[in-house]
N, C-alpha and C positions, 0 to 999 in steps of 0.2 A: 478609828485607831490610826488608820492611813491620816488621818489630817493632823491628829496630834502630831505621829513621829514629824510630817511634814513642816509644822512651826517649829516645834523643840530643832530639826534642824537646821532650819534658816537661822533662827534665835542663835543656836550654837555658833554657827559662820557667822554672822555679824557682828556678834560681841566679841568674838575670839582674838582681835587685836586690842593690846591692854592700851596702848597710846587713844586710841577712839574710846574706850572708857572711859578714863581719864580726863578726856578734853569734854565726853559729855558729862562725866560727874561733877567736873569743875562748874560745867554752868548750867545746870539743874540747882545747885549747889549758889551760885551766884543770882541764877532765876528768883530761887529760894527765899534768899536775902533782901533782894529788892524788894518785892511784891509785901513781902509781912513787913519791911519798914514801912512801904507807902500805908500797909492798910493800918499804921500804927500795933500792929504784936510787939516788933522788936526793935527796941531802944538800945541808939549807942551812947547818950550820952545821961547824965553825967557819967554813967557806966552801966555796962551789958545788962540790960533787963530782957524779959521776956515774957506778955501777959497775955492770955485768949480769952477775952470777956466772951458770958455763955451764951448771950443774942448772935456771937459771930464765929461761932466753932462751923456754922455751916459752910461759910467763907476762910475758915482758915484750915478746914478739911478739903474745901474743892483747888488751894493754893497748894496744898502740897501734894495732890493728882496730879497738879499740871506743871509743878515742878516735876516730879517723876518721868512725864509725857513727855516733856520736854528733853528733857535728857534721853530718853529713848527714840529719839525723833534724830536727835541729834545724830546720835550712835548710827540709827540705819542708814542716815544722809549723808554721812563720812562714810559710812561701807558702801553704797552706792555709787557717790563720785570717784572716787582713789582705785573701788576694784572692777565693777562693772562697766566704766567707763559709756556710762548712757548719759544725755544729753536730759539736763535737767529742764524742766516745761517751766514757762513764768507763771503756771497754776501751780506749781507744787512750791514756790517760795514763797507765793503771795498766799498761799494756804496756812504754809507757817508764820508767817509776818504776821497775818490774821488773827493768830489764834494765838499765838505774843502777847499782842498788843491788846487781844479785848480783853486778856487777861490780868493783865494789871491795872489796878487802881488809877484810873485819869482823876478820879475826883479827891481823892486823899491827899492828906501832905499838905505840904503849901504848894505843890502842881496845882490842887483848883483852886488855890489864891491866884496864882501866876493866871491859869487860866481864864480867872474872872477880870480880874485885872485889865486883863489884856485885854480882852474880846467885850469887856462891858459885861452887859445884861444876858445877849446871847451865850457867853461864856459861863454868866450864874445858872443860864437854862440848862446849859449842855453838862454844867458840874452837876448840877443838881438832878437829873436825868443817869447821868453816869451811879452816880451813890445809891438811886432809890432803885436802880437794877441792877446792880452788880453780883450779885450771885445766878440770876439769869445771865446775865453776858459772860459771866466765866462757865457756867454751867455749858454757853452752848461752844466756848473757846474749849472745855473740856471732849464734846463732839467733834469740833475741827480736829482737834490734836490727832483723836484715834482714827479719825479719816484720812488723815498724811500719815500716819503709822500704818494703817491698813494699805494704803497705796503703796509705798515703801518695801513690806512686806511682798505685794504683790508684781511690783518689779523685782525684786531679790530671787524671789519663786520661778518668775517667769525666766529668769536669766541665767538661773539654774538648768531649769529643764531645757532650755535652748543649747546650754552649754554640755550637759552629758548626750543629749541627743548628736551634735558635734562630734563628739567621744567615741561614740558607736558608729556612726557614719566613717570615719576614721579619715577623714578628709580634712578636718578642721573647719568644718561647715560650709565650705567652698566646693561644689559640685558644680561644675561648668562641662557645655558639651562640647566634645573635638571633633 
């Protein structure tokens, strides 16, 4: 019971500025877009289509997790930097980056033309590699994501209880001896 109230109110404090909603819904929302163009669902031209063939609902169900993640990732990483002022790790960006990037489609589109193209044979290896695992690699970008979420979380937590214990000290967390 103590752990529920304890997320519901981290949850509450993070999302509570509507601007960090906003900028994470915009690219959740943009994420979104990307990834089911590459993975061909959603056609702009010659006008707005939208199709989920039924071999790749499993791939178009784990695209819109990590649209979702993403945008919650986002949110606790703006409430993070802006109010806790803690010094962000190059593990916790390169976590995100990670988990970005395995998450969309390198081999769709004409991106694995370009990449074949480009790279030769190694290029046809690496597209063709990317396509025949792509719901494991998003599967485990889906892992990454709640790992930077859960970490997030646990900075948000810990900065809390550093911050009310501060409170009660009534020092400002500054207790030096005279």
């Amino acid at each position: 019971m103590k752990m529920a109230y304890s997320i519901s109110s981290i949850t509450r404090i993070a999302f509570s500025n509507p601007l960090y909603l906003a900028i994470a819904s915009v690219t959740g929302l943009i994420f979104w877009i990307v990834t089911n163009t590459f993975d061909n669902f959603l056609f702009f031209s010659p006008y707005l289509t939208f199709y989920v063939p039924h071999d790749k609902i499993g791939a178009f169900i784990l695209t819109c997790i990590n649209s979702v993640l993403v945008a919650i990732l986002v949110n606790f990483n703006l409430y993070t930097i802006r109010n806790l002022k803690l010094k962000l790790s190059k593990s916790a960006l390169s976590g995100t980056t990670i988990s970005v990037l395995s998450s969309t489609c390198a081999s769709c589109s004409t991106f694995g033309f370009t990449l074949a193209s480009t790279f030769g044979g190694l290029g046809f290896l690496a597209s063709n590699f990317l396509s025949s695992n792509q719901i494991t690699l998003r599967g485990i970008s889906t892992i990454v994501l709640l790992f930077a979420i859960c970490t997030c979380y646990i900075k948000t937590r810990n900065s809390c209880k550093s911050s009310s214990k501060s409170q009660v000290q009534g020092d400002g967390g500054n207790s030096s001896s005279q």
